[in-house]
N, C-alpha and C positions, 0 to 999 in steps of 0.2 A: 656141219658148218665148215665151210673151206678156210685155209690160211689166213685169207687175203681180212673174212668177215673178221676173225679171232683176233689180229691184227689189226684191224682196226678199232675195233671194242677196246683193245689193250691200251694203243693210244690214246684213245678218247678218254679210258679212267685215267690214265696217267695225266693229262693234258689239265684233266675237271681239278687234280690234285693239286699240280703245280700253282694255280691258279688261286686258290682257293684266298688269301691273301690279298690279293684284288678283287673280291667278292663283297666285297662291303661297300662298294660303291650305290647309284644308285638301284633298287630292284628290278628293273628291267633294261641294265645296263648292258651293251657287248661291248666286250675286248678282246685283245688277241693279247696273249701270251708269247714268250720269244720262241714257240714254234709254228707260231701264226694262226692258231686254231681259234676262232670264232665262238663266244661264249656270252649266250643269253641266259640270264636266270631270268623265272616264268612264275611272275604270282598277277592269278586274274584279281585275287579279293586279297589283302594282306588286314582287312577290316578288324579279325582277331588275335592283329598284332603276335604273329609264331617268329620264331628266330630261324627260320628255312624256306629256302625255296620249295615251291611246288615242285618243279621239275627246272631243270638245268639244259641246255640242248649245248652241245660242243661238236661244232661243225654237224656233220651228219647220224648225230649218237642224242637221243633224247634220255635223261636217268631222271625218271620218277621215284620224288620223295614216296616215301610208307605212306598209304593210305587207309585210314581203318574207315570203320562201318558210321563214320558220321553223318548227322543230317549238315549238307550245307551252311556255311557261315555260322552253325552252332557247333560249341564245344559240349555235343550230346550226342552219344549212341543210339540207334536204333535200339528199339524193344525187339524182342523174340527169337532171341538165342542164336545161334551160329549160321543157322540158315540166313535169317534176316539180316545178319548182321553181314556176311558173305554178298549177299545182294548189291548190298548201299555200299560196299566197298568195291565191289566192280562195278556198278553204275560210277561212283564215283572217280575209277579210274578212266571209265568209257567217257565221259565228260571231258575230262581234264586233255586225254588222248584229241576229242572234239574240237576243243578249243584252237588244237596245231595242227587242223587239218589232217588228222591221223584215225586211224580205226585202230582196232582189240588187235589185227592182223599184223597192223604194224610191231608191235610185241615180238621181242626177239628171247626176252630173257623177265621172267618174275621169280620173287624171291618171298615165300609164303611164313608170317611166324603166325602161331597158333597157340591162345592159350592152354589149350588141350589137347593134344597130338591124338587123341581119342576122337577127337571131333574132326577129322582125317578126311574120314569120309561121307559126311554131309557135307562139307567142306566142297570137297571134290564136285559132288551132283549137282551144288548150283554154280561152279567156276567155268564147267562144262558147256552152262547156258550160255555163254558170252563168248565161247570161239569155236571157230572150223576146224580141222586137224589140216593143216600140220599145225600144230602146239606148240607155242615158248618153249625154249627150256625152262625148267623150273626147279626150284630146292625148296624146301619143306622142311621146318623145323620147330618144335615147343619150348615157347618162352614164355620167361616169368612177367607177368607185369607192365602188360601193354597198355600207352597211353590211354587215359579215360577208361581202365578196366574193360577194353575190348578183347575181344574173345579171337579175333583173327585183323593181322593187318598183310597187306601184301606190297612189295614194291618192284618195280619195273622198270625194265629197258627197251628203248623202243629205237628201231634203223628208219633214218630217215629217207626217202626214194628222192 
């Protein structure tokens, strides 16, 4: 990744940060901040009343909230273990990406927790399904106690074109 991308990633979290204070307005408000940066928070369904955006876009930087393995507008996990659950979690990223005109490619940076670091690599063979190389960056790490006892949640950064 050259200067220019890293650079502006840095900006855009720093920018999402400042902001965050003027976030309470309405959900699908934009404002600019006193560095002039362009900020939409992005919920298609807020139907299940969460206290977070789906994804935030700041200028040309989309950060997707965690998504775990749920069935749409239900607070329910898929049945059948890490694979299944792997699935309905990148479908549901692939969706949400959908929604802003964006694909899996658009994906510059995912950020993997896992309730089983063991579960690594089933993990892997179906996250595999869902993109072309060249690959996000990505971090990978085992946590305790993922919402609704999901077994993997994954969150993402996407550059906008």
């Amino acid at each position: 990744m050259n200067h220019f991308r890293i650079s502006t990633l840095l900006f855009a979290a720093l920018s999402l940060f400042s902001i965050s204070a003027q976030a309470e307005k309405s959900p699908e408000a934009k404002m600019a901040d006193s560095n002039g940066a362009k900020v939409e928070h992005i919920n298609r369904d807020n139907s299940l009343n969460l206290p977070f955006s789906e994804a935030v876009r700041v200028d040309n930087i989309l950060f997707l909230s965690g998504q775990i393995g749920n069935i749409p507008r239900q607070m329910k996990v898929v049945e059948g273990g890490i694979s299944a659950e792997t699935r309905q979690t990148m479908t549901n990223i692939k969706n949400l990406m959908a929604s802003q005109n964006l694909t899996m490619n658009d994906l510059v940076k995912c950020t993997v927790m896992l309730a089983d670091i063991k579960e690594w690599p089933a993990f892997n063979e179906v996250y595999r399904e869902f993109f072309t190389p060249p690959y996000p960056a990505r971090s990978a790490f085992a946590a305790s106690g993922l919402a609704l006892n999901a077994r993997v949640e994954v969150e993402c950064i996407a550059a906008i074109k």
